[in-house]
Biopython code that builds the backbone (N, CA, C, O; Angstrom):
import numpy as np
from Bio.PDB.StructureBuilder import StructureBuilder

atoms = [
    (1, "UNK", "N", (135.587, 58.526, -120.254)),
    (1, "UNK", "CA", (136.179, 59.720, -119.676)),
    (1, "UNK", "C", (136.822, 60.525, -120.810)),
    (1, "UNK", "O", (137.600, 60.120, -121.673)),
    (2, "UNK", "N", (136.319, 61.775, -120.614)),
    (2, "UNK", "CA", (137.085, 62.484, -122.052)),
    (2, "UNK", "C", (138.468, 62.985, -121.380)),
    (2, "UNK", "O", (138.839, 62.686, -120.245)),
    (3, "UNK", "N", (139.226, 63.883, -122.388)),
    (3, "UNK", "CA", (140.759, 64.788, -121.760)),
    (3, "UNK", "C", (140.926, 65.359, -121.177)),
    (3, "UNK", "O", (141.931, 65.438, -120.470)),
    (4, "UNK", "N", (139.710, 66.249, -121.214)),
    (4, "UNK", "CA", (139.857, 67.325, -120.242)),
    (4, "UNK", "C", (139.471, 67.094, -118.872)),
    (4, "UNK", "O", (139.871, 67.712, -117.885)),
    (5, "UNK", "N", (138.214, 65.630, -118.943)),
    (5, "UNK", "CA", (138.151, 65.185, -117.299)),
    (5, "UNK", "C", (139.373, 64.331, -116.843)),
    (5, "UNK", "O", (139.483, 64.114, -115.637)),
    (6, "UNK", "N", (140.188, 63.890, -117.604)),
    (6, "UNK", "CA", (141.646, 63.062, -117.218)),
    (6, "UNK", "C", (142.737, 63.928, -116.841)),
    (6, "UNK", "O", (143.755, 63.649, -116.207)),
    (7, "UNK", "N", (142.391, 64.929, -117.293)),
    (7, "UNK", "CA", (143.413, 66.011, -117.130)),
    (7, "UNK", "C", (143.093, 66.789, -115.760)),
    (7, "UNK", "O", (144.044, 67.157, -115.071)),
    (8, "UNK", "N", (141.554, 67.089, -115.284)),
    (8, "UNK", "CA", (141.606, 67.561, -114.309)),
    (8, "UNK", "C", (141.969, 66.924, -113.310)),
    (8, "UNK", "O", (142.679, 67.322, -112.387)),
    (9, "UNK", "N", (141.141, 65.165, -113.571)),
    (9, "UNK", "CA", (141.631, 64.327, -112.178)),
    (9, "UNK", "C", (143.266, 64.153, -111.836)),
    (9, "UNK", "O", (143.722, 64.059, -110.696)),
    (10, "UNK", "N", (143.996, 64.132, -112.998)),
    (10, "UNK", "CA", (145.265, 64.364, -113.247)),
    (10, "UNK", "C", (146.069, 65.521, -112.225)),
    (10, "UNK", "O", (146.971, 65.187, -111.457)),
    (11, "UNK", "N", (145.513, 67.089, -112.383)),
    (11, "UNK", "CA", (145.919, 67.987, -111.951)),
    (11, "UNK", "C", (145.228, 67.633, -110.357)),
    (11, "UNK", "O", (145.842, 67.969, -109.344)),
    (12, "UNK", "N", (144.416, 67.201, -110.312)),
    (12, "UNK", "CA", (144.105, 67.167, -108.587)),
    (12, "UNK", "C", (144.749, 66.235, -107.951)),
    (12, "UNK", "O", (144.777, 66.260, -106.721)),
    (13, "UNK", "N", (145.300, 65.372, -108.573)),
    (13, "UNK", "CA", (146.240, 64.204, -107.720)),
    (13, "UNK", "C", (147.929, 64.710, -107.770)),
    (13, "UNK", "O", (148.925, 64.294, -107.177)),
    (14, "UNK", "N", (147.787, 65.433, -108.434)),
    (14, "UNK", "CA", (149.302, 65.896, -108.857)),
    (14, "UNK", "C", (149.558, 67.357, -107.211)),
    (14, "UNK", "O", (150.496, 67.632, -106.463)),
    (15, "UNK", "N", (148.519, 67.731, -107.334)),
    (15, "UNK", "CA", (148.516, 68.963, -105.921)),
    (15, "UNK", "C", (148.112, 68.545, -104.853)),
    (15, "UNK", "O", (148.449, 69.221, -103.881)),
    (16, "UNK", "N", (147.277, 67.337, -104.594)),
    (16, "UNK", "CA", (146.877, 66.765, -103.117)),
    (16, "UNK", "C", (148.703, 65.666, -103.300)),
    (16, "UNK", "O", (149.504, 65.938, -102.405)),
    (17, "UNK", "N", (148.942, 65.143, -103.812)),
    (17, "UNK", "CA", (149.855, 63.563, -103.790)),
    (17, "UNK", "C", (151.215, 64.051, -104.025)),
    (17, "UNK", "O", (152.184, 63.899, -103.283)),
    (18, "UNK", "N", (151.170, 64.602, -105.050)),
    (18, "UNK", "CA", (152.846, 64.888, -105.452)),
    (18, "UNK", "C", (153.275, 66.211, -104.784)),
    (18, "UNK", "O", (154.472, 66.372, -104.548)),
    (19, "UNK", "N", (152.411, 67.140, -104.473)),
    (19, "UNK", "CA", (152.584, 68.865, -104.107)),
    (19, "UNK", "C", (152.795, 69.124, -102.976)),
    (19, "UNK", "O", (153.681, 69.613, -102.274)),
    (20, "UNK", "N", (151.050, 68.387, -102.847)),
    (20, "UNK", "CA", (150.586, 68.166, -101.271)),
    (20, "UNK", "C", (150.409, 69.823, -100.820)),
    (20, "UNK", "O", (150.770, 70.294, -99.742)),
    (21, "UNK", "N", (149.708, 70.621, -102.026)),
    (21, "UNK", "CA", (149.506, 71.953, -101.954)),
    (21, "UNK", "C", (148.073, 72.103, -101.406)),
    (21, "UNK", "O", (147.722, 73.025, -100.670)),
    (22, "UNK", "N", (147.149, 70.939, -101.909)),
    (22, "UNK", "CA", (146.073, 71.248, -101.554)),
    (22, "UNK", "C", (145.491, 69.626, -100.811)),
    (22, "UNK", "O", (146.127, 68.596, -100.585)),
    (23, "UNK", "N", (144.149, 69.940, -100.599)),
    (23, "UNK", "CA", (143.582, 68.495, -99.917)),
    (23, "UNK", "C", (142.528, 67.841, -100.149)),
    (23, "UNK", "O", (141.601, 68.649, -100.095)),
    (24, "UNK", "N", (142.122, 66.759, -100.392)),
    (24, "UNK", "CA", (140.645, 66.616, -101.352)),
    (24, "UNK", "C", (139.778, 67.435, -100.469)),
    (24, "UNK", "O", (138.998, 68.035, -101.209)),
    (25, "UNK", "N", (139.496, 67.818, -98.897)),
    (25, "UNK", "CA", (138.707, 68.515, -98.528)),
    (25, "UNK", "C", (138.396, 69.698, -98.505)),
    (25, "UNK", "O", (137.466, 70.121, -97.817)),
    (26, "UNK", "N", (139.535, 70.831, -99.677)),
    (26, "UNK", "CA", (139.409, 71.834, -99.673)),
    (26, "UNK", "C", (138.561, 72.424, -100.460)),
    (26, "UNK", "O", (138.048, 71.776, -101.373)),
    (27, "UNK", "N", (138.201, 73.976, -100.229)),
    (27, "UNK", "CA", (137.044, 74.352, -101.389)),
    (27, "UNK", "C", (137.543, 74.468, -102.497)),
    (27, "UNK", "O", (138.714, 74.341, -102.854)),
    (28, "UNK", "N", (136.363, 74.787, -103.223)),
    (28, "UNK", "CA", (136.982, 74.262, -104.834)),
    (28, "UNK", "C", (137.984, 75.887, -104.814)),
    (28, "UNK", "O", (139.200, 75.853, -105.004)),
    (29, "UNK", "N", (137.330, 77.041, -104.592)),
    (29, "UNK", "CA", (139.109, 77.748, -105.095)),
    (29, "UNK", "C", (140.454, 77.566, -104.888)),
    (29, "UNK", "O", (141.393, 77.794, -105.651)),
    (30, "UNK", "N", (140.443, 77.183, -103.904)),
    (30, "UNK", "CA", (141.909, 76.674, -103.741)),
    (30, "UNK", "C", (142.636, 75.963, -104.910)),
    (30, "UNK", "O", (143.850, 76.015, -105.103)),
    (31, "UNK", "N", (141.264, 74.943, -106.059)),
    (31, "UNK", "CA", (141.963, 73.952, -106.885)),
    (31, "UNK", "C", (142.274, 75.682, -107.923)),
    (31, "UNK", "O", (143.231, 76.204, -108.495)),
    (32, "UNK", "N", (140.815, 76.019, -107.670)),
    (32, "UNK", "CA", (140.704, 77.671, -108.801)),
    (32, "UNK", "C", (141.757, 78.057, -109.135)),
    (32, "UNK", "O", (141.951, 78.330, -110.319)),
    (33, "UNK", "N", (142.677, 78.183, -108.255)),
    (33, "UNK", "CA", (143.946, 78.950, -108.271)),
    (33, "UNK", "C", (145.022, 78.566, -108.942)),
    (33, "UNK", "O", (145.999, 79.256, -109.234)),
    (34, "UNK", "N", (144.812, 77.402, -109.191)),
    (34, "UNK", "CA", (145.802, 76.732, -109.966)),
    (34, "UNK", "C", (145.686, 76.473, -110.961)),
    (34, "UNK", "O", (146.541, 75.829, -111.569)),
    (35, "UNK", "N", (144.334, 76.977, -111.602)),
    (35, "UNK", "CA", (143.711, 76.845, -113.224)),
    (35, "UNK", "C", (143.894, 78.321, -113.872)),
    (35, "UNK", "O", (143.498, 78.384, -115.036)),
    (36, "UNK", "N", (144.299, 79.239, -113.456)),
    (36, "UNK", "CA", (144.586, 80.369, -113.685)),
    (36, "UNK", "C", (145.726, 80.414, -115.243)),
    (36, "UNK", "O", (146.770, 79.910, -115.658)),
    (37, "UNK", "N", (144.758, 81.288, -115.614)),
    (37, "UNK", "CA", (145.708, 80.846, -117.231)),
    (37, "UNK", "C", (147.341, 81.290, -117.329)),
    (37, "UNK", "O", (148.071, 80.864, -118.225)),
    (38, "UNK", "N", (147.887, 82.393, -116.059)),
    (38, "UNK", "CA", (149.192, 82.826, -115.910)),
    (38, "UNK", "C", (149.728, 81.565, -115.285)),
    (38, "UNK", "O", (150.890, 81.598, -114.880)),
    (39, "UNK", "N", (148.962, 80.356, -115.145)),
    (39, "UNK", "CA", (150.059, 78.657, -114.526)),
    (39, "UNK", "C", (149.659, 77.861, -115.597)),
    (39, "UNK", "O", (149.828, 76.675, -115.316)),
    (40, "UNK", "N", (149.142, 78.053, -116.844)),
    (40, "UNK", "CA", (148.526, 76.956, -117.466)),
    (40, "UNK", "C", (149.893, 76.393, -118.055)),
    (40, "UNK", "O", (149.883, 75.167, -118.164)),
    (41, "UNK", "N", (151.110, 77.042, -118.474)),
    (41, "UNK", "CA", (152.236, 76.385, -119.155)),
    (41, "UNK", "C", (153.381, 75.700, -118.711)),
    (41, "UNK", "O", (154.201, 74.947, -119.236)),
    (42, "UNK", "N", (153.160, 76.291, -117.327)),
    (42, "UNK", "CA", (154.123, 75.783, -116.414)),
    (42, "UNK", "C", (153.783, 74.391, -115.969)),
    (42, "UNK", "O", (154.506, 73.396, -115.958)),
    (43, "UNK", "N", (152.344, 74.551, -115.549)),
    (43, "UNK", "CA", (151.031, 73.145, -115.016)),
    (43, "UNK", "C", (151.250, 72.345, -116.798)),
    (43, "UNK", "O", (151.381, 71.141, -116.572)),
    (44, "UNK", "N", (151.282, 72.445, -117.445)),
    (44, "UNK", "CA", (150.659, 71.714, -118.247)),
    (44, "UNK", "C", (152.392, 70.289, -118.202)),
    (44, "UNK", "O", (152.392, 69.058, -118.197)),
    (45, "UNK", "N", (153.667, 71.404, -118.178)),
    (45, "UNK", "CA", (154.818, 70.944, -118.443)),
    (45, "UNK", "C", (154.855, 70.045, -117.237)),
    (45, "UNK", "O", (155.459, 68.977, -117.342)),
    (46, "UNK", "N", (153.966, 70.534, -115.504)),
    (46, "UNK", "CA", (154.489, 69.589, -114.327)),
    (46, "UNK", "C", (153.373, 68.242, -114.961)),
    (46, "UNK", "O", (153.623, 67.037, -114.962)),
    (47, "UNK", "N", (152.776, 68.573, -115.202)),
    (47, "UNK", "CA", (151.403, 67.282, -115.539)),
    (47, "UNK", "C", (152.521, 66.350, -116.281)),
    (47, "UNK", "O", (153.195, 65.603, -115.572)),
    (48, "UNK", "N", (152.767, 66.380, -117.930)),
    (48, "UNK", "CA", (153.190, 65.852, -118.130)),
    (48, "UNK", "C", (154.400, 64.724, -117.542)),
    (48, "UNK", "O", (154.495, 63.509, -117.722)),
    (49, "UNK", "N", (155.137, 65.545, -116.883)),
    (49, "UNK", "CA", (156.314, 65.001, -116.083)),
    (49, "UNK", "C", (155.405, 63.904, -114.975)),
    (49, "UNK", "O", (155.955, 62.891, -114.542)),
    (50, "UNK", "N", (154.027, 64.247, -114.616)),
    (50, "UNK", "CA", (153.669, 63.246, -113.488)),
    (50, "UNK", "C", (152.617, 62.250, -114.167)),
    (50, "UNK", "O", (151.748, 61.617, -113.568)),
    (51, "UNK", "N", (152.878, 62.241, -115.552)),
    (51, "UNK", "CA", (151.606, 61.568, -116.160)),
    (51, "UNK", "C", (152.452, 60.407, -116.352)),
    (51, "UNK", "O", (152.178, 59.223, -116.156)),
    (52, "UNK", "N", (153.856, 61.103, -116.897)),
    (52, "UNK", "CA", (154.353, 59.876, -117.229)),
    (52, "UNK", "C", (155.402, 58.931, -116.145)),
    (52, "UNK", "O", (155.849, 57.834, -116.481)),
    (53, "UNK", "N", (155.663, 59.524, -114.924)),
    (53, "UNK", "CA", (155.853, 58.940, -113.553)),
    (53, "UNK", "C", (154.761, 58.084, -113.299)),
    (53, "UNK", "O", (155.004, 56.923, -112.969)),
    (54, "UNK", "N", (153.399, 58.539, -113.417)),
    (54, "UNK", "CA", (152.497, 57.150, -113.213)),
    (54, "UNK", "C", (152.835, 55.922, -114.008)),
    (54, "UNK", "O", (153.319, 54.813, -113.784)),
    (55, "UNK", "N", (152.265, 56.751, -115.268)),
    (55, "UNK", "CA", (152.264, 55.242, -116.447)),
    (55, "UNK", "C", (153.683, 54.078, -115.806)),
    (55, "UNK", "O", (153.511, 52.888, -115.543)),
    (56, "UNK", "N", (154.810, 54.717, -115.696)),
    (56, "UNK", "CA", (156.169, 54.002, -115.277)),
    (56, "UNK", "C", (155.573, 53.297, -113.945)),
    (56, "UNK", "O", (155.736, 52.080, -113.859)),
    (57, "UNK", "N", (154.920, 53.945, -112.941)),
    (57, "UNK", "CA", (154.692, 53.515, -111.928)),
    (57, "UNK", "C", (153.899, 52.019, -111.648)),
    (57, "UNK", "O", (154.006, 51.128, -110.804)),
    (58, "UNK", "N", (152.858, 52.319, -113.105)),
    (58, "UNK", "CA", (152.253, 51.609, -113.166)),
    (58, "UNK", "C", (152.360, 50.397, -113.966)),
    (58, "UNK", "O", (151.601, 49.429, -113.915)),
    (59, "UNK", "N", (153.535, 50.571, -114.821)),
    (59, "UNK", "CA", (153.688, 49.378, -115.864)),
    (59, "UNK", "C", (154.892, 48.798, -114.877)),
    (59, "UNK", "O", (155.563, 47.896, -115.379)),
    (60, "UNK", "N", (155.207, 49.173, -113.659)),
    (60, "UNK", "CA", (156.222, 48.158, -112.917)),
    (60, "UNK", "C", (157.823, 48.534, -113.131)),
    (60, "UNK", "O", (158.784, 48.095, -112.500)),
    (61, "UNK", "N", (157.796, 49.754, -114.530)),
    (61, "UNK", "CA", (159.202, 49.835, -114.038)),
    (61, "UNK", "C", (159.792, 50.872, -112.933)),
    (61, "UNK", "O", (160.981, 50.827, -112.617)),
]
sb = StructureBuilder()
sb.init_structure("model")
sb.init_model(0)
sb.init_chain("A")
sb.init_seg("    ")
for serial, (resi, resn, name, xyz) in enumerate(atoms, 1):
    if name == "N":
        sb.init_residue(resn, " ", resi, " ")
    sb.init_atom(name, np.array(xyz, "f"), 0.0, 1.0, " ", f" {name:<3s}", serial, name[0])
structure = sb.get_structure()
């Protein structure tokens, strides 16, 4: 898996799970909308914050 596919699956679990903005059954613009380069800095800063809530999540602490 390269970065940029970790990063998308990343951003789609972060808006269906943590947001709950969108739903895996929605059409793909809906995700569209959120790839918009006027959210890319804001998105990039929430990613981080939920990348590393997993890893924690996941190493048990």
């Amino acid at each position: 898996m390269t970065l940029n596919q970790y990063a998308l699956i990343l951003l789609i679990e972060f808006l269906v799970y943590e947001k709950a903005v969108i739903k895996m059954t929605d059409q793909e613009e809906k995700l569209l909308f959120y790839l918009q380069p006027k959210f890319h800095s804001r998105m990039n800063e929430h990613l981080k914050i939920y990348h590393t809530k997993i890893q924690l999540e996941e190493s048990g602490i």
